[in-house]
TIKOLMI-702544 format. One record per residue: x, y, z of N, C-alpha, C, O in turn; residue number from 1. Coordinates in nm, 2 decimals. Layout:
N
[[X, Y, Z], [X, Y, Z], [X, Y, Z], [X, Y, Z], NUM],
...
//
This chain:
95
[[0.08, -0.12, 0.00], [0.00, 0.00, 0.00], [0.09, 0.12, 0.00], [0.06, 0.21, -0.09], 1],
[[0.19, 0.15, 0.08], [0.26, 0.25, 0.10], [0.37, 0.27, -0.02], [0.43, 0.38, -0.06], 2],
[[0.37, 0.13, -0.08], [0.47, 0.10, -0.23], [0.40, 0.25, -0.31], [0.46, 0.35, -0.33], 3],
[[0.27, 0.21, -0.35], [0.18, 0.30, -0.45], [0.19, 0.40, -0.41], [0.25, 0.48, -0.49], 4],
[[0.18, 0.45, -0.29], [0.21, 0.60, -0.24], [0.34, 0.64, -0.26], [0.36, 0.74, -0.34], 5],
[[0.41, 0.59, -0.22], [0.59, 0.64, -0.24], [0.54, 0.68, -0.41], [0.54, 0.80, -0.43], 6],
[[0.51, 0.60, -0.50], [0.53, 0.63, -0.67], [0.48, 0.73, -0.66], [0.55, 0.82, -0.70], 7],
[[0.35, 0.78, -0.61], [0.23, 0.89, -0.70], [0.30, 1.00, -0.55], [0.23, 1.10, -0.53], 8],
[[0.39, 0.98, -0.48], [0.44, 1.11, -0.39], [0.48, 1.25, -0.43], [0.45, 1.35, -0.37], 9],
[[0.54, 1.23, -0.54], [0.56, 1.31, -0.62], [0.47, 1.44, -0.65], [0.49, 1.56, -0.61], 10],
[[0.37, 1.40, -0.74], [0.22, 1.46, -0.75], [0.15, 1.50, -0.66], [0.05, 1.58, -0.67], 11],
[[0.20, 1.42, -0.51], [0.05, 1.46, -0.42], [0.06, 1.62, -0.40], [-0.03, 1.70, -0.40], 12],
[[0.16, 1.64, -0.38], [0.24, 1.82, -0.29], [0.16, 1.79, -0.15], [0.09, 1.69, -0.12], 13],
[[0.20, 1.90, -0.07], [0.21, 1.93, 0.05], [0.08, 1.86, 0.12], [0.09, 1.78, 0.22], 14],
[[-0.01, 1.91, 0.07], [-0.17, 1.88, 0.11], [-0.22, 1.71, 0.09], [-0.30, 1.65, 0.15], 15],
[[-0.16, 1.67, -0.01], [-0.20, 1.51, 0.00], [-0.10, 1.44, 0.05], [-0.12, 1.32, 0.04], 16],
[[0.00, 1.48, 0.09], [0.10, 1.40, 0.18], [0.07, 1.42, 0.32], [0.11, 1.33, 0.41], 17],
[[0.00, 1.55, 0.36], [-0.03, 1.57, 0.51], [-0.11, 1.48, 0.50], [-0.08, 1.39, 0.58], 18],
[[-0.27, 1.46, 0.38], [-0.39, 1.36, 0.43], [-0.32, 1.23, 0.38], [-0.40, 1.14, 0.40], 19],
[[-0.22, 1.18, 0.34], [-0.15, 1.02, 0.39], [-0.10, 1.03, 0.50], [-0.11, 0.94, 0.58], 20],
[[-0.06, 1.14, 0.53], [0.02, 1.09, 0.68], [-0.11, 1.07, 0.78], [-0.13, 0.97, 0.85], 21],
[[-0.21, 1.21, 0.78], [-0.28, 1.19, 0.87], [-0.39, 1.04, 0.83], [-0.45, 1.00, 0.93], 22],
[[-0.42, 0.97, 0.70], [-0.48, 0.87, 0.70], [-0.42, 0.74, 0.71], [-0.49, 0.64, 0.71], 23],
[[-0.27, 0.73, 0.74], [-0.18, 0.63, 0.80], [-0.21, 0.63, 0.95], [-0.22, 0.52, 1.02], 24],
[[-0.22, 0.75, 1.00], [-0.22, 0.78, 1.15], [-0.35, 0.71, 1.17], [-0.35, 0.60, 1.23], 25],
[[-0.44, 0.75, 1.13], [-0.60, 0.71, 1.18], [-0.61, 0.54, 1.13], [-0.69, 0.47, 1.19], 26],
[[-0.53, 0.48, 1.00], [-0.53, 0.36, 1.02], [-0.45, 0.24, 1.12], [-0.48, 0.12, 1.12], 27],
[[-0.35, 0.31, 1.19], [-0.29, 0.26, 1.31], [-0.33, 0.26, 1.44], [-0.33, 0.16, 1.51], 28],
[[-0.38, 0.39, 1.47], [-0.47, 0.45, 1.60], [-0.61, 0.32, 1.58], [-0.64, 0.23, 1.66], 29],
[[-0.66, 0.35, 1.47], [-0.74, 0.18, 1.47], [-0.73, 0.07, 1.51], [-0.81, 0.00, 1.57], 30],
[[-0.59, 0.03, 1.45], [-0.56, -0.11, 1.49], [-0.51, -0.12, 1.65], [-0.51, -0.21, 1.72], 31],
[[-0.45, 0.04, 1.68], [-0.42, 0.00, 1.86], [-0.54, -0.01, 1.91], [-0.55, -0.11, 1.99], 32],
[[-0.65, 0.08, 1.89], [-0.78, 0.05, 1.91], [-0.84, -0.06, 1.96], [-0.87, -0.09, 2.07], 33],
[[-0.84, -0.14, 1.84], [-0.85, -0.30, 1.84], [-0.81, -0.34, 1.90], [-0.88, -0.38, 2.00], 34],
[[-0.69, -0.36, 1.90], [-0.61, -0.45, 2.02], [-0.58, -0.42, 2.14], [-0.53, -0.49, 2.23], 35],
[[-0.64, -0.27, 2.16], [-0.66, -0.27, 2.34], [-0.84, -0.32, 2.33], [-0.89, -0.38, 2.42], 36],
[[-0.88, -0.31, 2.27], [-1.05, -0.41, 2.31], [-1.01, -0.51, 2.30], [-1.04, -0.56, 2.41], 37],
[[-0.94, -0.60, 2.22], [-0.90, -0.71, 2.24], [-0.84, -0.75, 2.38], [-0.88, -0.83, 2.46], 38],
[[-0.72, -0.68, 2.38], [-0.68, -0.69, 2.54], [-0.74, -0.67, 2.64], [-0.70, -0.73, 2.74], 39],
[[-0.81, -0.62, 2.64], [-0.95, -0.60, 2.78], [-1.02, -0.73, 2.74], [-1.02, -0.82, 2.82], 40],
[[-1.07, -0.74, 2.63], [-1.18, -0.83, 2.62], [-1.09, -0.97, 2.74], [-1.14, -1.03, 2.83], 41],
[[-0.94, -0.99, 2.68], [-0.92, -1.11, 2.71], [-0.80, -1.11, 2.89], [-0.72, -1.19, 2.94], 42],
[[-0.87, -0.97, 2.94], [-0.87, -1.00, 3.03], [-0.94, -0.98, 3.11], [-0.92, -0.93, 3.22], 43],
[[-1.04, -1.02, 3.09], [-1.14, -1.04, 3.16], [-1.19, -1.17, 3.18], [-1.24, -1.23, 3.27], 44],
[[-1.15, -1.21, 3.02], [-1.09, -1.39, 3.01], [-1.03, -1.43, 3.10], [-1.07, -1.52, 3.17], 45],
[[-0.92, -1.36, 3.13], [-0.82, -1.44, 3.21], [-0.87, -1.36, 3.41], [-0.81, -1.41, 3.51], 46],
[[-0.97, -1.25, 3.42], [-0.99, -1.27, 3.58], [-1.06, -1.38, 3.61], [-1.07, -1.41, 3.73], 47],
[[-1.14, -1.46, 3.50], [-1.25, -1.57, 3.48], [-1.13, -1.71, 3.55], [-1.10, -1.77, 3.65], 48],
[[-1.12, -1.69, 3.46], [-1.01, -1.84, 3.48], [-0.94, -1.84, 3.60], [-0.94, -1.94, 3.67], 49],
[[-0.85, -1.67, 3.63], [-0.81, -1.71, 3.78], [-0.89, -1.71, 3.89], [-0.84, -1.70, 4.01], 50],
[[-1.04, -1.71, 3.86], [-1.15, -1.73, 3.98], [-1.19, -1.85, 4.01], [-1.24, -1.88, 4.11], 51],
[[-1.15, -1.92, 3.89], [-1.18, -2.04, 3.85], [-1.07, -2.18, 3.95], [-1.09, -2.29, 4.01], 52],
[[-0.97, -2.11, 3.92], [-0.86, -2.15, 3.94], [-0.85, -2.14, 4.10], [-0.84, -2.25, 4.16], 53],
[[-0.84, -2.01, 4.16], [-0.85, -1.99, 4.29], [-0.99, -2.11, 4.33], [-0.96, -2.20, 4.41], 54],
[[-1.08, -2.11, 4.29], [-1.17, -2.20, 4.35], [-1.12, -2.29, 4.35], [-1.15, -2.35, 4.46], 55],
[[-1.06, -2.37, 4.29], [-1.05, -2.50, 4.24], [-0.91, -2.51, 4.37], [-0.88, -2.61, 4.43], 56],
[[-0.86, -2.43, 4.39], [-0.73, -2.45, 4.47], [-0.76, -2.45, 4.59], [-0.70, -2.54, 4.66], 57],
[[-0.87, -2.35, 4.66], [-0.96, -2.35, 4.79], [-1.01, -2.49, 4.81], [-0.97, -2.55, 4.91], 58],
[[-1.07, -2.54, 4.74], [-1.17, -2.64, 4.72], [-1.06, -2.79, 4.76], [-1.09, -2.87, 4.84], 59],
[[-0.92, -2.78, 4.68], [-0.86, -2.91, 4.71], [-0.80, -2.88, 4.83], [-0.79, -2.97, 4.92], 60],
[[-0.76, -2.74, 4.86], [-0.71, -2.71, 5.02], [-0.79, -2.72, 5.14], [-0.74, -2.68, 5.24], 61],
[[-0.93, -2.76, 5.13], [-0.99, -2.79, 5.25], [-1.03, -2.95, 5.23], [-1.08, -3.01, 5.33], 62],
[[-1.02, -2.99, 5.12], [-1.07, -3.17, 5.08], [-0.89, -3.24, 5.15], [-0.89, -3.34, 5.21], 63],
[[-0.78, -3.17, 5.13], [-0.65, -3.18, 5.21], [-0.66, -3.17, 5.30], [-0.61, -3.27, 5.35], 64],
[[-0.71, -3.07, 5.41], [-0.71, -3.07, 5.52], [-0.81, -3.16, 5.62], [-0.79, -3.18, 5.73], 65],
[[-0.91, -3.20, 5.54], [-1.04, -3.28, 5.57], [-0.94, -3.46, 5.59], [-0.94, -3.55, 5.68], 66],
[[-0.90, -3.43, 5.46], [-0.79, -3.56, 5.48], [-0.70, -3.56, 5.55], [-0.69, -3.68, 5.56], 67],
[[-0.62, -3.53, 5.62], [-0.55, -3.53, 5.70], [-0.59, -3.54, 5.88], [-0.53, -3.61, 5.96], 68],
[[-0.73, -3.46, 5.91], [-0.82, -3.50, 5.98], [-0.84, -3.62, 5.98], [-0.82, -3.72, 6.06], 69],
[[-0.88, -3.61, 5.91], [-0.91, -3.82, 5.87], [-0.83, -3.90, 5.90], [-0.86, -4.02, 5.94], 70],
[[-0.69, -3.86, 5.89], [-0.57, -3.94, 5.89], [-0.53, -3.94, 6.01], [-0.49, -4.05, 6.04], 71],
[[-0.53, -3.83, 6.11], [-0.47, -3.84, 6.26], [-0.58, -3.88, 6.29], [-0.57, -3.87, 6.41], 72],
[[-0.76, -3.94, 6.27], [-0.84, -3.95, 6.35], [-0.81, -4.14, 6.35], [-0.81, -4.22, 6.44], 73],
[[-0.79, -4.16, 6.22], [-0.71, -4.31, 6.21], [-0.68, -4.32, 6.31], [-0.75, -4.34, 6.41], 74],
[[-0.51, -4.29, 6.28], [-0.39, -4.28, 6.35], [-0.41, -4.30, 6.54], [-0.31, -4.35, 6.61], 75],
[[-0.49, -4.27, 6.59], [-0.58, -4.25, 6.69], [-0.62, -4.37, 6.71], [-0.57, -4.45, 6.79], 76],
[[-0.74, -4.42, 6.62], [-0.82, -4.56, 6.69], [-0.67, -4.71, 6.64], [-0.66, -4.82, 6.69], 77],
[[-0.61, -4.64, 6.54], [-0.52, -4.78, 6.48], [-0.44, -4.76, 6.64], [-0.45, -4.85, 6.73], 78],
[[-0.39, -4.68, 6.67], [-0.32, -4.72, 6.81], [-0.37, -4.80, 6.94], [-0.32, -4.89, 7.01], 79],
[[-0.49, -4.72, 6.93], [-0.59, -4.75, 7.03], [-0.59, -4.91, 7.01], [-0.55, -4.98, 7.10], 80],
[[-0.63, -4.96, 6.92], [-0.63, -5.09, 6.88], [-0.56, -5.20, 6.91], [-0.59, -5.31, 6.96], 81],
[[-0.42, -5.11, 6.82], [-0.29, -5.22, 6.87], [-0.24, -5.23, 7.00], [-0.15, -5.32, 7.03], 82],
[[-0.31, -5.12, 7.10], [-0.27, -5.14, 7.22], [-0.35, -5.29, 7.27], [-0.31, -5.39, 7.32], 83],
[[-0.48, -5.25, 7.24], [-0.58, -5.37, 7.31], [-0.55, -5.47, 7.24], [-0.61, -5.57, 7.28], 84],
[[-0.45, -5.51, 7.07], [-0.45, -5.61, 7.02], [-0.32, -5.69, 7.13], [-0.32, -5.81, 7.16], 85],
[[-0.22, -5.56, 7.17], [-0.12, -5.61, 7.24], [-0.15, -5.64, 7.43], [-0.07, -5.71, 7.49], 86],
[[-0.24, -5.60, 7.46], [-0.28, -5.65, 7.60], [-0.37, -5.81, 7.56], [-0.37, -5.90, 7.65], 87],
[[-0.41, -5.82, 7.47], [-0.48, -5.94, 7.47], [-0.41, -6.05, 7.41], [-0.46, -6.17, 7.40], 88],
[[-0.28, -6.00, 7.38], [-0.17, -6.11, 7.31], [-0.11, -6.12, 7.47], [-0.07, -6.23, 7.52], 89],
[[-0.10, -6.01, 7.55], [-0.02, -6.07, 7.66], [-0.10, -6.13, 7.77], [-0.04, -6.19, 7.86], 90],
[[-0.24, -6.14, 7.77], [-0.31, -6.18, 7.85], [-0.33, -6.38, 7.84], [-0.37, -6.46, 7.93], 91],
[[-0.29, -6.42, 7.69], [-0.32, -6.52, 7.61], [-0.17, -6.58, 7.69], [-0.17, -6.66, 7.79], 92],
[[-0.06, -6.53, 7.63], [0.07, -6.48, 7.68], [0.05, -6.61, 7.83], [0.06, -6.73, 7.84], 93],
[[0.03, -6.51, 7.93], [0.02, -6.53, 8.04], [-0.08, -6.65, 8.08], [-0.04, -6.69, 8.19], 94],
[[-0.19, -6.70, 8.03], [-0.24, -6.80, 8.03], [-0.18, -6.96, 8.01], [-0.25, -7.06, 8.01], 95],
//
């Protein structure tokens, strides 16, 4: 595009090279345009996802902690257990 312009530069004089410059300007100013709506658009994509994301991280950090609960509540009766498994071996023991 700018090829054809450079050739017929010559002919434009003062006044049609200012409205290229200024219609180069307004076709750039466009495209930044664009691409900050695009950029917004896609971050708004991305506060989505990291809400998403934080949930999903909350969600396995209390299903972890739930488990671990679980695991010293074991840990707890499995002792309990092997104590009375081990008094009743020495009770036998002693018989």
């Amino acid at each position: 595009m700018l090829d054809g312009i450079a050739q017929h530069l010559p002919s434009l004089g003062i006044s049609g090279l200012l409205f290229v410059m200024w219609w180069y300007e307004r076709q750039e100013r466009g495209r930044y345009a664009s691409g900050m709506q695009e950029a917004l658009k896609n971050t708004g994509q991305m506060s989505d996802i990291t809400d998403h994301l934080l949930d999903v991280i909350r969600t396995n950090t209390e299903a972890l902690s739930a488990l671990r609960e679980e695991l010293r509540s074991f840990r707890t009766t499995e002792t309990e257990w092997l104590s009375r498994l081990s008094r009743q071996l020495d009770t036998l023991s002693a018989a």
